[in-house]
C-alpha positions as CSV (number, residue, x, y, z in Angstrom):
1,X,-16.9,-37.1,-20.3
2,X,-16.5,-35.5,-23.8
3,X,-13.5,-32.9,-24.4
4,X,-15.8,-29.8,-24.4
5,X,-17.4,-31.3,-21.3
6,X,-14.1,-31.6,-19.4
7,X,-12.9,-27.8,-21.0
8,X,-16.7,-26.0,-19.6
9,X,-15.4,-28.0,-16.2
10,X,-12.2,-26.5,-16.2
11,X,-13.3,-22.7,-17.1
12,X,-16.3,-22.5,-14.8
13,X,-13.2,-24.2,-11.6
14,X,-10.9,-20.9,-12.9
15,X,-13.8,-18.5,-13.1
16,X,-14.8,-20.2,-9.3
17,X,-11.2,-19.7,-8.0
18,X,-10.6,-16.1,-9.8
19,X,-13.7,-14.7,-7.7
20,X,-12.4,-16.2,-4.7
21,X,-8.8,-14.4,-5.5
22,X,-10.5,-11.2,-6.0
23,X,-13.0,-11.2,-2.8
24,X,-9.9,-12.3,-0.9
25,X,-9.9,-12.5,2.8
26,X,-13.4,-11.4,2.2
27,X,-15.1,-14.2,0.9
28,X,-16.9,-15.4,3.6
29,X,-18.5,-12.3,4.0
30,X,-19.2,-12.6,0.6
31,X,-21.0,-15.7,0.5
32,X,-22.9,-14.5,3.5
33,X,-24.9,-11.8,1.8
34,X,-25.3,-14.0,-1.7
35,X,-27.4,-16.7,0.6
36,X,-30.3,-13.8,0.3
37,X,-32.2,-14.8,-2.5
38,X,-35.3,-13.8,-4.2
39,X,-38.4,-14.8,-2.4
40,X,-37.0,-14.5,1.2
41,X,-39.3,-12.1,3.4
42,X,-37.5,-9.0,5.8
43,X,-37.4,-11.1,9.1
44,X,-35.8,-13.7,7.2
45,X,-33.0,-11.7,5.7
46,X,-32.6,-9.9,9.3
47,X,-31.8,-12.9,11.2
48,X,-29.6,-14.3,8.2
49,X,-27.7,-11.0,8.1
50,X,-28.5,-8.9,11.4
51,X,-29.5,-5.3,11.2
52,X,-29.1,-3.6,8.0
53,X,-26.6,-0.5,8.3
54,X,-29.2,1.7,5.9
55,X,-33.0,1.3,5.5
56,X,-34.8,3.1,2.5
57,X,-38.7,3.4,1.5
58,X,-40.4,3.6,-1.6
59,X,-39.7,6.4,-3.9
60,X,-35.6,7.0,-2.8
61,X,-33.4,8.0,-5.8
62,X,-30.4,5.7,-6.6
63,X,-28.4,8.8,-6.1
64,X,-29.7,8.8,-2.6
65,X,-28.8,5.6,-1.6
66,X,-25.8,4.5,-3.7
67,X,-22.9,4.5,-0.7
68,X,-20.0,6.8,-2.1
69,X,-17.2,4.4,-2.5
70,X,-19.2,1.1,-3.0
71,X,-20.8,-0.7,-6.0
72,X,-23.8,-0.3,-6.6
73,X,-26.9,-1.3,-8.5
74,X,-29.5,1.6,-9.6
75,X,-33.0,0.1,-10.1
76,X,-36.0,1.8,-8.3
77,X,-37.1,0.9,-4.8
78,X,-40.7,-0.8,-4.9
79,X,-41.2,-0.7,-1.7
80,X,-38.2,-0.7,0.9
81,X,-34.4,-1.6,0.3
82,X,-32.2,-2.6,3.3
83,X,-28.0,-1.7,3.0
84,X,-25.8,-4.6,4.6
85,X,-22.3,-2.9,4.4
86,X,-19.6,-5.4,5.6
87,X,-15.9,-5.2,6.0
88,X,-15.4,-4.9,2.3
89,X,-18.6,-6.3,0.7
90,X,-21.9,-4.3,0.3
91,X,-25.3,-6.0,-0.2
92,X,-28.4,-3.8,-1.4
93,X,-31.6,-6.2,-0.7
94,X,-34.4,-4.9,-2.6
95,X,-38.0,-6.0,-1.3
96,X,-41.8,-5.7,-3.1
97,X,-45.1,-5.1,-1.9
98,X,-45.5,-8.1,-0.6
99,X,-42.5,-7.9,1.8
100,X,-40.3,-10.1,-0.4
101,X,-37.2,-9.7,-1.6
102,X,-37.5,-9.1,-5.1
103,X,-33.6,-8.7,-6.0
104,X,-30.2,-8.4,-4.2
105,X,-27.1,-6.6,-5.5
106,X,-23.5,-7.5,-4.0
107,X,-20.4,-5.7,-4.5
108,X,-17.1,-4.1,-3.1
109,X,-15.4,-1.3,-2.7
């Protein structure tokens, strides 16, 4: 392993471990709603994560659906967006057309 090999290492193990600090006790939660990913259909998002707390259709305005308090992500909804809001963590699952999901935003409070 080269020197600028072993420095990429070490920066991408602080980077890991400062997320970790700053989702805290939170974390598995966390890593819960980042195991959506792009591609995944509704049922299979429900019965990784359970029913969403918000559902949206088609044409709602980010200002709509943004939670007050929470980060959030403002794109258009294409076709529906489910709301996971956790202890701490949100998740905003976007889905297409086709009934995929097509993007997923996580944040906190």
């Amino acid at each position: 392993m080269n020197l600028a090999h072993a420095g990429c290492v070490v920066v991408l193990l602080a980077l890991s471990s400062s997320c970790r600090l700053a989702e805290g006790p939170f974390h598995e939660q966390y890593a819960k709603f980042r195991s959506v990913s792009v591609g995944m259909t509704e049922k299979q998002v429900r019965e990784k994560l359970g029913e969403p707390t918000f559902v949206h259709q088609k044409g709602v305005r980010p200002d709509t659906y943004c939670v007050p308090g929470w980060a959030c992500e403002r794109r258009e909804v294409q076709h529906r967006l489910l709301i996971y809001r956790g202890v701490e963590p949100i998740a905003y699952v976007f889905f297409n057309s086709n009934g995929s999901v097509e993007h997923v935003f996580v944040g906190g409070s």
